[in-house]
N, C-alpha and C positions, 0 to 999 in steps of 0.2 A: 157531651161533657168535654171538657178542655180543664189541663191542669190548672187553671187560673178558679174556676167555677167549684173545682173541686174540694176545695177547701171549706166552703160550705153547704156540700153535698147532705144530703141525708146519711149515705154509707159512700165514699167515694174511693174505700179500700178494693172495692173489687178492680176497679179502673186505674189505681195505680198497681194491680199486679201486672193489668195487659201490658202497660208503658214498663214495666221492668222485663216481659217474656220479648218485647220489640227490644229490646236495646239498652242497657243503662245509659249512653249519655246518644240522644238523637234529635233530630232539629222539628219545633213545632213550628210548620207554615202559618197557620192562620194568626197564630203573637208573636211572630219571629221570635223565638226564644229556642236558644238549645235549653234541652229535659234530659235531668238528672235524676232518677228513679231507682237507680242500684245500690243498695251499699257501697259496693267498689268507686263507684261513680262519683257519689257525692263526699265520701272520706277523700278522694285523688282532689275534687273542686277545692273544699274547704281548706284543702293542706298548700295548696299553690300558690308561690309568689306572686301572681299575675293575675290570680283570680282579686281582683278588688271589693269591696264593699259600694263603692260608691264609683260611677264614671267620672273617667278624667274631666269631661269636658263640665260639667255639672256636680261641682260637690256636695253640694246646696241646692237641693228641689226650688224652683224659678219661682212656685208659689210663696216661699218665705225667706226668699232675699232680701235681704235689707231693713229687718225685724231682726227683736230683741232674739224671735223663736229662730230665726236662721243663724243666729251668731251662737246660741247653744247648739243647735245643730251640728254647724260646723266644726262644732268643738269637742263632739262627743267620741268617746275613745271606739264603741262601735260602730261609727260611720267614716273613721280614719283608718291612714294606714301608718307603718313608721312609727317614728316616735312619738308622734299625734296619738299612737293608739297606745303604745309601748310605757310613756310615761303614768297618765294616771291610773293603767291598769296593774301597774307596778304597785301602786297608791292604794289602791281601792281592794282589787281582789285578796292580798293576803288577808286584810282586816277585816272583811265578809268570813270569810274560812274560821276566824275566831268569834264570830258572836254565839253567845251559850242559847240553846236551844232551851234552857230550860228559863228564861227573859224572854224567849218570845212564846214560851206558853202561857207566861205570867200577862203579858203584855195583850195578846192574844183574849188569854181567858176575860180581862178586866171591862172588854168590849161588850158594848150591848148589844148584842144579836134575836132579833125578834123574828115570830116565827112568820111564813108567806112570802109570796115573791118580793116586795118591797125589800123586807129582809134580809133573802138570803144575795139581793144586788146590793145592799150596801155588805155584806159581809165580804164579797166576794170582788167589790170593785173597789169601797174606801176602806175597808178594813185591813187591808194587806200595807197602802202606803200610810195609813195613822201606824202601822204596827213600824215601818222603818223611820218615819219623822219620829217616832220614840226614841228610837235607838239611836239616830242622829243627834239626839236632844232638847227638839221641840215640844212645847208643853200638847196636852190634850186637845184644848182647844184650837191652839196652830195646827194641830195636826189635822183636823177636822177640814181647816180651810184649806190645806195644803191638798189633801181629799181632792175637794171641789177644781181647785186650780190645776191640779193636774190631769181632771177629766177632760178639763178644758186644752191643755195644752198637747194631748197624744193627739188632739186632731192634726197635729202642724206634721204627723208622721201619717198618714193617712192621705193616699192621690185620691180617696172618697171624697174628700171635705171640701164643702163648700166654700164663700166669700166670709161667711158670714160665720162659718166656724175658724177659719185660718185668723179672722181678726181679733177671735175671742183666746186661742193658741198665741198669737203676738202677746196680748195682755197680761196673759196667766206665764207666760213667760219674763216678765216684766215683774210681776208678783213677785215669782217665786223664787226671782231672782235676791228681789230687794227680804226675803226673809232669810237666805241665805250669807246676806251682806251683814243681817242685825247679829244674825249665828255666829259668825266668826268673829266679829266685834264685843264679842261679849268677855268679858275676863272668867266670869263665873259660870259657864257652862262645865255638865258634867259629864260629858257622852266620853266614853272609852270609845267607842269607835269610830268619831270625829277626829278626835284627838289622835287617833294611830293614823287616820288617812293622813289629815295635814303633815303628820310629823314624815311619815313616806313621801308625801309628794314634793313640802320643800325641801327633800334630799335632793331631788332632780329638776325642780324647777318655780320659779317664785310669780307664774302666771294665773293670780287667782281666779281670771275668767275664765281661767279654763278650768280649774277645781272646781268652782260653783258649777257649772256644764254638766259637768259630771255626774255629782251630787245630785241637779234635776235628771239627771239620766236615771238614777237608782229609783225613781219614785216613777218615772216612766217606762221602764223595764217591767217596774213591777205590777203595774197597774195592769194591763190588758192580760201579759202571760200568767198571773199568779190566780186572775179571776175563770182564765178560758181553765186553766186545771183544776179549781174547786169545783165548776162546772160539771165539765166532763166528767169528774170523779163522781158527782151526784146522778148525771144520766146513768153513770157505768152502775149505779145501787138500785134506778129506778126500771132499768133492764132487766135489772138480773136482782131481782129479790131475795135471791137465799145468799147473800152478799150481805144482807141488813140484819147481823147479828155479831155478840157481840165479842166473837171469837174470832170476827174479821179484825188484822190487822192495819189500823190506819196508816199508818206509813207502808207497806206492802200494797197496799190497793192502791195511794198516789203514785207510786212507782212504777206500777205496773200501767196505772194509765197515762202516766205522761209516758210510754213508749208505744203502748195501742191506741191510743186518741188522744196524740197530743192537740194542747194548744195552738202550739206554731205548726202548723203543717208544709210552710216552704217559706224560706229567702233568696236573696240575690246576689251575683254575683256578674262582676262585669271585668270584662278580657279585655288588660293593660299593656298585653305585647300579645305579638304571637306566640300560639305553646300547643301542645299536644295532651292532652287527659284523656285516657283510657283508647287510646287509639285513634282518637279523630281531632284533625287539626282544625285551630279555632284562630278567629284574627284577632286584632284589638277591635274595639268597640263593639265583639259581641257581646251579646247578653244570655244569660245563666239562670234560669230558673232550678233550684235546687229544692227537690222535692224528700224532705226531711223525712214525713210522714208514711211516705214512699220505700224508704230507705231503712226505717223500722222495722219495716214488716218482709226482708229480704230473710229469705232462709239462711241465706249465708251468713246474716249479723245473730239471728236467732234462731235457734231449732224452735218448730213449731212454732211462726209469728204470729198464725192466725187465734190462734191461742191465748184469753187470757188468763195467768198464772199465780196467783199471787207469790207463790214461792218458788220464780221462774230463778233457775240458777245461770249464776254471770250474764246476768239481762243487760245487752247494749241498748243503746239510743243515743239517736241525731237530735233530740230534741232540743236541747238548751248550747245545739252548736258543737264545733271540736276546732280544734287548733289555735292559732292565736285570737281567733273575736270566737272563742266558746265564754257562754257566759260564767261572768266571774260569781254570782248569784244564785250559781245551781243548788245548793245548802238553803241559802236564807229560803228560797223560793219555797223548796219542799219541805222547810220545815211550818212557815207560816199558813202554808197549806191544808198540812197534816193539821196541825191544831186549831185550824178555823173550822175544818169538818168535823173534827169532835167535837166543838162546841156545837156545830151546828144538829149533829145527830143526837147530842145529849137531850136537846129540845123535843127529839120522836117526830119530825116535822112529816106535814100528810103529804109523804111526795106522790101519791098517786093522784094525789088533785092539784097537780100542777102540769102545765104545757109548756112549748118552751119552741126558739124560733133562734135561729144561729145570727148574730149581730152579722151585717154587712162587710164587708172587711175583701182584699185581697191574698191574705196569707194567713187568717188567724181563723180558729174555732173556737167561736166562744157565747156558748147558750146563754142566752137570754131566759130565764123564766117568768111567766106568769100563774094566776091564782085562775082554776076552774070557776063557772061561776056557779 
């Protein structure tokens, strides 16, 4: 195994204890990557000026230069740094931290969620970004399409993807760009929390390509992370059975597993000068594998990691990031979460006739289910 593999290991918590008992932060020969595995480790990464999101030399993956989907790219506040990153998250994350939780159970509940694997994939892939096209202000039906166009466009973030999905990523990029263009143009929209981004972001800046950037970033955020935790939270019930009652807590059980099986299990970081973390000096143009999922389950972030608790007190987690590119999202995420699994459990669905196969991915967990036959 190798941290790269790990991610869509079957259990690959045993093997990130070895890489925390070797070293929190130590150099992996065979994908040149320094590994970050410690708490200590990846809290020192995450918090460093130097540590970048994106290499200098490459801000923009070569694959979607020159396309509508690399000029979002380029634009998005977590793949910048500076005021690139500073400005719209200025914008964007207070007005996440205000949307009422009980609009996206509304919103949530109105969805038709049918039972079986078909099902619980669109619950769990279109139903989280129909639930923010809502709140955005997009009618039903846009939402629907917006669904579709943004399965298509998380390819352009993905080194998995092939010709023929990066073309289909340029396009939906182009979409969803041009329903973002009719959004703002509209006098009569009614979204509160359109209307608070805009009003934040043209305090600091009148770039609305970069706004619109943004905005398809919220629907791409949400997409793979919101569905790999509905997931896992449903592995975590069909593991452990006496979990599938109704005196479990659904917010306490997403809690608990986006820190024991998270979605994201690592990101990257790449060394913009020379600098020192946790004791060993690093050049520019290294590269940083930061293993999140790794760093969860340190004894020193949480007493008894291996453990999961529902009513684990002051539960940390790297999952949704820290420091400046922590996600602005952590709220909407777990809540639309939370209340997509309760509908989905209200239903009684047969999960023990279901299998399930972890999507392809270099950094993401996120089960795929099918129907037994």
């Amino acid at each position: 195994m190798d941290p790269i593999i790990a991610a869509t290991h079957a259990n690959p918590y045993p093997y990130y204890a070895q890489l925390r008992a070797e070293g929190g932060l130590v150099f992996h020969e065979g994908l040149n990557v320094w590994v970050t595995s410690s708490a200590r480790a990846v809290a020192a990464v995450l918090a460093h000026p130097d540590c970048h999101v994106r290499p200098s030399h490459e801000p923009v993956p070569k694959a979607i230069v020159g396309g509508m989907a690399g000029r979002v790219f380029g634009q998005l506040m977590r793949m910048n740094e500076g005021e690139r990153q500073r400005c719209p998250r200025s914008a964007i994350q207070p007005e996440l931290a205000l949307i009422d939780v009980d609009e996206v159970n509304v919103l949530v509940g109105a969805r038709l969620i049918t039972p079986g694997a078909d099902g619980l994939y669109n619950a769990m892939f279109r139903g989280p970004v129909c639930v923010v096209a809502a709140l955005l202000g997009f009618s039903p039906a846009q939402g629907r399409a917006i669904g579709e166009l943004t399965a298509d466009f998380v390819a352009c973030l993905s080194p998995l993807s092939d010709q023929v999905q990066l073309d289909a990523a340029q396009a939906a990029a182009e979409q969803l760009s041009g329903y973002f263009i009719e959004l703002l143009d509209d006098p009569s929209h009614q979204s509160a929390l359109l209307a608070g981004i805009r009003q934040r972001f043209a305090a600091t800046s009148d770039d609305s390509e970069t706004l619109i950037a943004n905005l398809i970033g919220l629907f791409s955020q949400t997409y793979e992370a919101t569905a790999g935790l509905i997931g896992n939270t449903l592995l975590t019930l069909i593991r452990n059975p006496s979990l599938r009652n109704e005196s479990t807590c659904v917010e306490d059980l997403i809690a608990e597993v986006q820190r024991f099986d998270p979605s994201v299990q690592n990101t990257r970081r790449f060394v913009a000068a020379p600098c020192e973390i946790d004791g060993i000096s690093l050049n520019t143009g290294d590269v940083i594998l930061v293993l999140l999922a790794s760093a969860n389950r340190d004894p020193q972030l949480n007493d008894h990691p291996e453990v999961f608790l529902l009513d684990r007190p002051d539960r940390r987690s790297f999952t949704f990031g820290a420091g400046r590119h922590q996600c602005p999202g952590q709220l909407l995420a777990l809540s639309i979460a939370s209340a997509t699994l309760k509908e989905i459990l209200a239903m009684k669905p047969a999960l023990d006739r279901l299998t399930w196969h972890y999507r392809p991915t270099l950094n993401g967990r996120i089960p795929l289910f099918s129907d037994l036959p």
